[in-house]
C-alpha positions in Angstrom: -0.5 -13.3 -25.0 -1.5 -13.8 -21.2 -3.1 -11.4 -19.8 -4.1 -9.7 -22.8 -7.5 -12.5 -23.3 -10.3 -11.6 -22.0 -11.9 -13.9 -19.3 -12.4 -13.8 -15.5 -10.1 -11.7 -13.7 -7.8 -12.3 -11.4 -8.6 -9.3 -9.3 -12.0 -7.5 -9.5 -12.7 -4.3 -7.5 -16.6 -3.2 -7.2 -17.1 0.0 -5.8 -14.2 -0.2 -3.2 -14.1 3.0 -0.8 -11.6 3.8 1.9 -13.0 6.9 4.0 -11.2 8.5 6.9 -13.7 10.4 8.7 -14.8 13.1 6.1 -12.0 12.1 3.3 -12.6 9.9 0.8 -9.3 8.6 -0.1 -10.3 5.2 -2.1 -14.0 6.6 -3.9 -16.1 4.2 -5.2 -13.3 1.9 -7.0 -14.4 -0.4 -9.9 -11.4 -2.4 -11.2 -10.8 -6.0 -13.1 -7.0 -7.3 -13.4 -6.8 -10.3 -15.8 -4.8 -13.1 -15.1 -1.1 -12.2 -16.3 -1.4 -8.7 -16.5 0.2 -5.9 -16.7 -1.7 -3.1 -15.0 -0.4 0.4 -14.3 -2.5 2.5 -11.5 -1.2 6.4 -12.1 -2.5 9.8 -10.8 -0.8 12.6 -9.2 0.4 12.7 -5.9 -2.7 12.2 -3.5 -4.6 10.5 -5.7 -5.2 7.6 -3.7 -3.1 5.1 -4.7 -1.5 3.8 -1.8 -4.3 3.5 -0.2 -5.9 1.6 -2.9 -3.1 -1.2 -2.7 -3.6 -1.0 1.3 -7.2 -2.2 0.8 -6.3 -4.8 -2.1 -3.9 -6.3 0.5 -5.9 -6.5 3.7 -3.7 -3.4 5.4 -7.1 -1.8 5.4 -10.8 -2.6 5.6 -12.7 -1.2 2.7 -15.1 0.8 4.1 -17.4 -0.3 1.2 -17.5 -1.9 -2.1 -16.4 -5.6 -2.7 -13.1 -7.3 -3.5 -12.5 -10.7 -5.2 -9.3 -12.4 -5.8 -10.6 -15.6 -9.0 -14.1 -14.9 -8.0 -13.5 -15.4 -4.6 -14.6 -12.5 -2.4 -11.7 -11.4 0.2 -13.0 -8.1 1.2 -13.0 -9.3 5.1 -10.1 -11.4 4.5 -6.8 -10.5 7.1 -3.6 -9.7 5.0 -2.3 -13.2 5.9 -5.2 -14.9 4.7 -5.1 -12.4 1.4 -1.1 -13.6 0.9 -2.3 -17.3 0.9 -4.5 -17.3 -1.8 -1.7 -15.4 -3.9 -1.4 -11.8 -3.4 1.7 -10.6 -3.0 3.3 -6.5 -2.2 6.1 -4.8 -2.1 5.7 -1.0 -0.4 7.3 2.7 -0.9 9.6 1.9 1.9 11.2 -1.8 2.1 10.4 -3.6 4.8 13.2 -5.8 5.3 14.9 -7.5 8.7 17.8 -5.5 8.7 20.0 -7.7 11.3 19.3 -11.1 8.8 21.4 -11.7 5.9 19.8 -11.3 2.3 19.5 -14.9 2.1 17.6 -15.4 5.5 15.1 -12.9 4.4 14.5 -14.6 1.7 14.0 -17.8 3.4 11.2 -16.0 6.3 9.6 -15.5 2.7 9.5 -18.7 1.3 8.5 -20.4 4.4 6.0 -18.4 5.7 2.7 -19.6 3.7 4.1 -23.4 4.1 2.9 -25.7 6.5 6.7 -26.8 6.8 7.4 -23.5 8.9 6.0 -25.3 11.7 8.7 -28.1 11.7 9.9 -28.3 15.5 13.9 -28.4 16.1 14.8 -28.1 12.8 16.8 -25.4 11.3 15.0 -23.4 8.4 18.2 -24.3 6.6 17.9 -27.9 6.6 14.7 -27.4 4.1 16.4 -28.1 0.7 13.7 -26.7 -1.3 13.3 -23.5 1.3 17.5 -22.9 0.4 17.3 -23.9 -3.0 14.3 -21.5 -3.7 15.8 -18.5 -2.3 19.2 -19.1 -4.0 17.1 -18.9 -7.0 15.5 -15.8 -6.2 19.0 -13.6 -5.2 20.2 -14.9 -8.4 17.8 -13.8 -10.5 17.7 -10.1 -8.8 21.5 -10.0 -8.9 22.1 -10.6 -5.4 23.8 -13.4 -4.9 27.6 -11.8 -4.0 25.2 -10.1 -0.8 23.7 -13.2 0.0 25.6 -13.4 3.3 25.5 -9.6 3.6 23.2 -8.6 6.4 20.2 -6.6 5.3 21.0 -2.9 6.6 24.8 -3.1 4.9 23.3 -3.7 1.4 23.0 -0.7 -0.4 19.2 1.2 -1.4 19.3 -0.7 -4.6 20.2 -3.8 -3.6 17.1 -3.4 -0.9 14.6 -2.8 -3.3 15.5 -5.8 -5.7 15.3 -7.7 -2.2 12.5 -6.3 -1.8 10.3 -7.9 -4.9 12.1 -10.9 -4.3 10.6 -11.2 -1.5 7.4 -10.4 -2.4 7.8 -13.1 -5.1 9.1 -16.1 -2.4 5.1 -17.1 -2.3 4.6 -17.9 -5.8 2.0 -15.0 -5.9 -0.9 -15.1 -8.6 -1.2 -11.5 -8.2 2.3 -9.2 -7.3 1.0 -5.3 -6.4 4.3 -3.5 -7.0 4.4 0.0 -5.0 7.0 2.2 -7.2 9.6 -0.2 -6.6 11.9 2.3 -8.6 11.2 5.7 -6.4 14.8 6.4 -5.5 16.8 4.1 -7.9 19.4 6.0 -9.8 18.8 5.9 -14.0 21.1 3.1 -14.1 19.5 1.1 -11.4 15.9 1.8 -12.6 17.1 0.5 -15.7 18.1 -2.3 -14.5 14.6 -2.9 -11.7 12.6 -2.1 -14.4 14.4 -5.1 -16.9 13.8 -7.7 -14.1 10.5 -6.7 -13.5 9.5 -7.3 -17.0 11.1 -10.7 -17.2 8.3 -12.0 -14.5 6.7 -15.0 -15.1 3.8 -14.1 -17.7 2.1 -16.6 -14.8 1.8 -13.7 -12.5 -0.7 -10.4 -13.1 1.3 -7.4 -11.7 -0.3 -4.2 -10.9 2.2 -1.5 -10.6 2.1 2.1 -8.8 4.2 4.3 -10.7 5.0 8.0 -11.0 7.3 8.0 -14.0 5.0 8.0 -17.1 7.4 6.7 -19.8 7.9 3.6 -17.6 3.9 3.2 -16.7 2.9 3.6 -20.5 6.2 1.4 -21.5 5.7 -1.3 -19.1 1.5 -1.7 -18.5 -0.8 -3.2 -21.3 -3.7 -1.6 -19.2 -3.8 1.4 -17.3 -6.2 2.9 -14.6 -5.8 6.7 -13.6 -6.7 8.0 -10.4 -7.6 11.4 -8.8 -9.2 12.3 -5.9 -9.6 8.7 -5.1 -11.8 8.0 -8.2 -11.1 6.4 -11.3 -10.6 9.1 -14.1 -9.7 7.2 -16.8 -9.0 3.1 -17.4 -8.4 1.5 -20.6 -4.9 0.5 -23.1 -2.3 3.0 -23.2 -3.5 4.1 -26.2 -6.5 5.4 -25.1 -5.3 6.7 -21.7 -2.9 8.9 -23.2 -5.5 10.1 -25.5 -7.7 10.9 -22.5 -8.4 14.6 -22.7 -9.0 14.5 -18.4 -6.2 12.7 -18.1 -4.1 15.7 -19.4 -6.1 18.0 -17.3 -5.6 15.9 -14.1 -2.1 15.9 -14.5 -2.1 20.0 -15.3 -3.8 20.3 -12.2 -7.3 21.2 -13.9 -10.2 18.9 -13.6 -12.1 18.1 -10.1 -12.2 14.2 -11.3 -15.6 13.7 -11.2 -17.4 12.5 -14.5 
């Protein structure tokens, strides 16, 4: 099964910190994502993860430690640069263009790493492959009846399936999911949560999640923080087995081993 081999990984953290001023959000870090993963980071609120992701995806320097994206070190690397090479985010809070239609979102996604975006006086439109790509990409999210629908008149839902599709429009190696389901009703998480486990088996997702039964159901691997640190990282069977994993959730163990 991908991402289930071992071999080198697609993402490998060594002793990444994040500090602001006297806070030590992101504490000494070590992390490996294989290729095709599917890697849950949990902790309680606080724990660091956000940050974490912000520092995977160039949104902040690591203030030390190294990161390497297939052996290739990107800790200095600008988020831009970081997106080329094939990693890919979606946050807490969508960041959409709220005045373009669904579909021209999606095609400002698709375009953006290719060299085609530079085309003078042509419309983005005229790119087959640009249209044809995003048409793909609303239909597999369900989207396609908004695909005219601007941005800001689709409802929360249909925003945060927009959301990963637009994080996927770069062919990503690597797709950092920020709890694409905070806010989705059961139904709709059901249904977010379905479409994010048909992904290509191509891609290694790492997923912030708060809901338990959806980290342990969906991640073959998962990594616990608190207090910036890694508690705990190993299968599900062994997190949940985790004695300090019980106790950092209960609200009684300082996270350091």
């Amino acid at each position: 099964m991908p991402g289930s081999s071992v071999g080198a990984p697609c993402l490998r953290l060594e002793r990444v910190s994040r500090h602001f001023g006297g806070l030590k959000a992101v504490d000494e870090v070590t992390l490996a994502v294989q290729p095709g993963a599917r890697h849950a980071v949990i902790g309680p609120n606080g724990a660091g993860k956000t940050t974490l992701f912000n520092v995977i995806s160039g949104e902040l320097a690591p203030s030390a430690g190294a990161i390497a994206l297939d052996g290739k070190d990107v800790s200095k690397l600008k988020p831009h640069q970081r997106a080329a090479l094939g990693i890919s985010r979606t946050f807490q809070i969508t960041r959409l263009f709220p005045e373009l239609t669904a579909t021209e979102n999606v095609l400002l996604a698709c375009t953006a790493l290719d060299p085609k975006r530079f085309a003078m006086f042509r419309p983005l439109s005229s790119h087959t492959e640009f249209t044809e790509r995003a048409a793909r990409l609303l239909d597999q999210f369900g989207l396609s009846s908004l695909a005219h629908e601007q941005a800001r008149h689709i409802s929360y839902g249909a925003r945060r399936r927009l959301d990963v599709a637009l994080a996927l429009a770069g062919r990503p190696r690597l797709l950092l999911l920020d709890e694409p389901m905070a806010g989705l009703s059961s139904p709709e998480r059901v249904a977010m949560r379905e479409l994010i486990e048909g992904l290509d088996r191509s891609i290694a997702i790492l997923l912030i999640e708060h809901d338990m039964d959806v980290a342990f159901s969906f991640a073959e691997r998962i990594t616990v923080l608190h207090q910036g640190r890694v508690l705990a990282d190993g299968s599900r069977d062994e997190v949940s087995a985790n004695d300090l994993v019980q106790q950092a959730y209960l609200g009684s163990v300082d996270g350091r081993q």
